[in-house]
Each structure stands twice: as C-alpha cells, then as structure tokens.
N, C-alpha and C positions, 0 to 999 in steps of 0.2 A: 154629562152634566157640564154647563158653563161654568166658565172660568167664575171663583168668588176671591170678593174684597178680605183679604187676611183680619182686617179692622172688625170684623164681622164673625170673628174667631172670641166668643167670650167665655170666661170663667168668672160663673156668679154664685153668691155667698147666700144660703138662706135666713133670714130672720131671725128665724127660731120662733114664730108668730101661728096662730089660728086665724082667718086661714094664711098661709107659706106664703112669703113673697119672697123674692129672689134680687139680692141689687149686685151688680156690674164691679169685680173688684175692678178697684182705679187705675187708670193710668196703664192699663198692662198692653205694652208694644209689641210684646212675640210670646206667643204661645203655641205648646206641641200638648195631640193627648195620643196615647198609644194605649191598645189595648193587645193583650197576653194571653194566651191561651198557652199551659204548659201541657206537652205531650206527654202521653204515659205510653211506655214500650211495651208489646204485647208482644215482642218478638221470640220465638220458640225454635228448636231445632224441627219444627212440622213449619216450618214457615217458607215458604216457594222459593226457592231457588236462593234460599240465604238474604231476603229482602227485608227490610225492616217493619214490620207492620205496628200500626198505633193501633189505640182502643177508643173508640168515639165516645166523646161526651165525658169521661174521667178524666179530664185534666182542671187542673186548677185558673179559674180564669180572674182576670186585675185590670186593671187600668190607670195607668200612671200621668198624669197630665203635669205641665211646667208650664209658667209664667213668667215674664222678665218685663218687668217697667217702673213707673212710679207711682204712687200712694197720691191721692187725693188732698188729702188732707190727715192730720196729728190723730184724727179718729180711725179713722180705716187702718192707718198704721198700729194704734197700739190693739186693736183688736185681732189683727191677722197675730201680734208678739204672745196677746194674750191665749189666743186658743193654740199658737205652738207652746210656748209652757207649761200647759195644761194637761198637753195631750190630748188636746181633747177632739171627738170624733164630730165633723160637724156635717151639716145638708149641704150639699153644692151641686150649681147647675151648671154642667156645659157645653156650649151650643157650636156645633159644626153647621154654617151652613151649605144650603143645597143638599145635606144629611140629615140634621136631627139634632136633637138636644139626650144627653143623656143626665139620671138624675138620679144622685144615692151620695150615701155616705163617703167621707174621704179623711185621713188625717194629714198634713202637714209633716213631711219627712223630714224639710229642710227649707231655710229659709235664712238667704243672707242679701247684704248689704253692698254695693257699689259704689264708686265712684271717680270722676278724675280732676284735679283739678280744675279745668276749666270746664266744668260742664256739672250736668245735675246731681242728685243722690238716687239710685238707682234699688232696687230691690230684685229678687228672684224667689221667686215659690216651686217647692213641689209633692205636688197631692200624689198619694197612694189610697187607691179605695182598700174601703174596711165594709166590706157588704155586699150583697145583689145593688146591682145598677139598673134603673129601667131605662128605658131607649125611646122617644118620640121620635117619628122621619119628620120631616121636613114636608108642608103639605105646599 
C-alpha cells in the first residue's frame, strides 16, 4: 500500500437520520484507532513442551479510537459535551484510508480541553466501541 495523507484519517458522527449520514467531526488534527483482540489462555499441563497455547476466536474483541483538534463551531462542541453527559452510545464512522472504513457503535470514554496561551482552544476525544463493528475495505 502507498504511502496516505494522515488528513484522510477521519472520525465521523452519525445523524441519528433515515437514511444515516455520517458528518466529519471538526477540526480533528491526529487521530489513532486501535483495535484489541483479548486472548484467552488455553494452556494445559498436555500443552507441548510447556508452550503457551490460545483458543481461536474466544477472545473479547474493541476498538479504541482517539482524536485531538478543534471543534468547528459552538454546535459541534456542545453536541460531542452533550452525548458525553449522557452516556450516551452513538453511530460513528471511521475511515482508514487505503483500508476501509469501519462502522458501529461507540461511547465517548473521555473528553478534555486544551490550551496555551498564545495559541488555539484544543480538544481530545476518546471512543470505546459498545458493539459488533462492520468493516468496508477500501475499493
């Protein structure tokens, strides 16, 4: 795979609409998504020569994604404040390219504020899936 543009690294917010549309949270300068597969140890005294062996497929799988930038506007902002006070579990999409986009449920673990003096008001999000995730590649 070629080399891709980071700027092309997005996490986007769904509607809440029939049908779904998906808009670009604002202003996000770096973002990371990692995904987790937790092993589960199947390791036995019958196990070859004392190796550790896993169990396919019984592990608990996540996907943790982080954002760091700035808010568009007064609206983007109190909506990302309002679904973290809520709790609430919302649709989001987010797009690797030259990979895929993947798409499901996520909550909002944490989310603070930045700044320095002489320079902007910053923010940082970070989603935890709450669900099956689906996976489009990249065509």
């Amino acid at each position: 795979m070629a080399g891709q543009r980071g700027r092309d690294v997005l996490i986007k917010l769904s509607d809440g609409q029939e049908p779904e549309t998906f808009e670009t949270l604002a202003g996000i300068r770096t973002s990371e998504f990692e995904l987790n597969q937790r092993a589960v140890d199947a390791t036995s005294a019958d196990s070859p020569q004392g190796w550790r062996e896993l169990l396919a497929g019984a592990g608990v799988k996540s996907m943790r994604v982080r954002g760091r930038g700035l808010f568009k506007d007064s609206a983007s902002d109190a909506r990302m404040q309002a679904i973290f006070f809520a709790g609430a579990i919302e649709r989001w999409e987010l797009i690797v390219p030259g990979l895929g986009q993947f798409t499901g449920a996520f909550q909002i673990a944490q989310l603070s504020y930045s700044g320095t003096h002489d320079g902007e008001a910053m923010f940082a999000v970070d989603l935890q899936s709450a669900g099956e995730l689906s996976f489009g590649a990249a065509s």
